[in-house]
C-alpha positions, 0 to 999 in steps of 0.5 A: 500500500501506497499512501501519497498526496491526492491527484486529480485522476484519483477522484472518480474512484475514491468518489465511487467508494462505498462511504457508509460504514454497519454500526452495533452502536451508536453514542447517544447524547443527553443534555440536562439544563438544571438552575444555569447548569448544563450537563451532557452525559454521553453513553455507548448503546448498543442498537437492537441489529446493525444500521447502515450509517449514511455518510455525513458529505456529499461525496461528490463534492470531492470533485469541487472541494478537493483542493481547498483542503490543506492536504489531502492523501490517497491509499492506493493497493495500487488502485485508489482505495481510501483516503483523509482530508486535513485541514490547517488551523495555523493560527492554532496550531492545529490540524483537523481530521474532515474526512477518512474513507476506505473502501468496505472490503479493505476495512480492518485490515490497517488502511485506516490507521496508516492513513491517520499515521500519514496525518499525523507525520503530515501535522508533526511536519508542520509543528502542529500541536494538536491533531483533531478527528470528527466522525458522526455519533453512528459512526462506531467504527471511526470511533474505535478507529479513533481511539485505538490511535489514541484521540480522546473524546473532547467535544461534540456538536449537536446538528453538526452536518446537512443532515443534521446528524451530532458531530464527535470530535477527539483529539490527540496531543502531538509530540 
């Protein structure tokens, strides 16, 4: 496997990926306001049977948005198979984790964490501090994903995205 930035003939096929991903779980959000208090419990449930979780972008608007992101990179095995958009905060000093696709019948084998190693030698590059990663609450595999690589939960957005699913965000501290 190949990881290396982004090129134009690489699009038609990571746009045609499957970009849903099967969840057994999702994080559900509670929000209490009690007396000027506000407080979130978030909790891992388990759903009755697996859901098919929609993918939270327009992903053919790859085609458009591509370029305006701080770096894009492709896996290749040797054709196109996944990919992970950062984006550059620089006054932060902080990277951001938009996007991270592979396709279904690669998954679980490593593509998705040597993507996110990519991101973080990409961010360390740069003298980043802080490498963030957003998924949606459904997205149980990208927060596994997440955790194993060692980001720790640290926000979330109610009605984040279009369809107005709760965003997730982790970070983790570069070193």
């Amino acid at each position: 496997m190949e990881i290396r930035p982004t090129v134009a003939t690489d699009l038609p096929r990571l746009m045609g990926l499957d970009h849903s991903c099967s969840s057994d779980y999702v994080w559900q959000v509670d929000l209490r306001r009690e007396g000027g208090q506000v407080s979130v419990n978030l909790r891992e449930v388990r759903l009755p049977r697996p859901v098919s979780v929609p993918y939270p972008r327009n992903q053919f608007a790859l085609a458009d948005e591509w370029q305006y992101r701080s770096v894009m990179l492709t896996a290749a095995v040797p054709e196109p198979a996944g990919y992970i958009c950062l984006n550059a905060q620089s006054a932060a000093e902080v990277i951001w984790i938009t996007d991270l696709v592979v396709a279904p019948e690669l998954r679980k084998r490593g593509m998705g964490l040597s993507l996110l190693k990519s991101a973080e030698a990409w961010a360390l590059e740069r003298s980043s501090r802080m490498l963030f990663f957003e998924m949606t609450a459904k997205n149980h595999p990208a927060i596994r994903l997440a955790q194993k690589f060692g980001f720790e939960f640290c926000g979330y957005n109610d009605h984040y995205y279009a369809n107005h699913d709760v965003a997730l965000f982790f970070g983790r501290t570069l070193k």
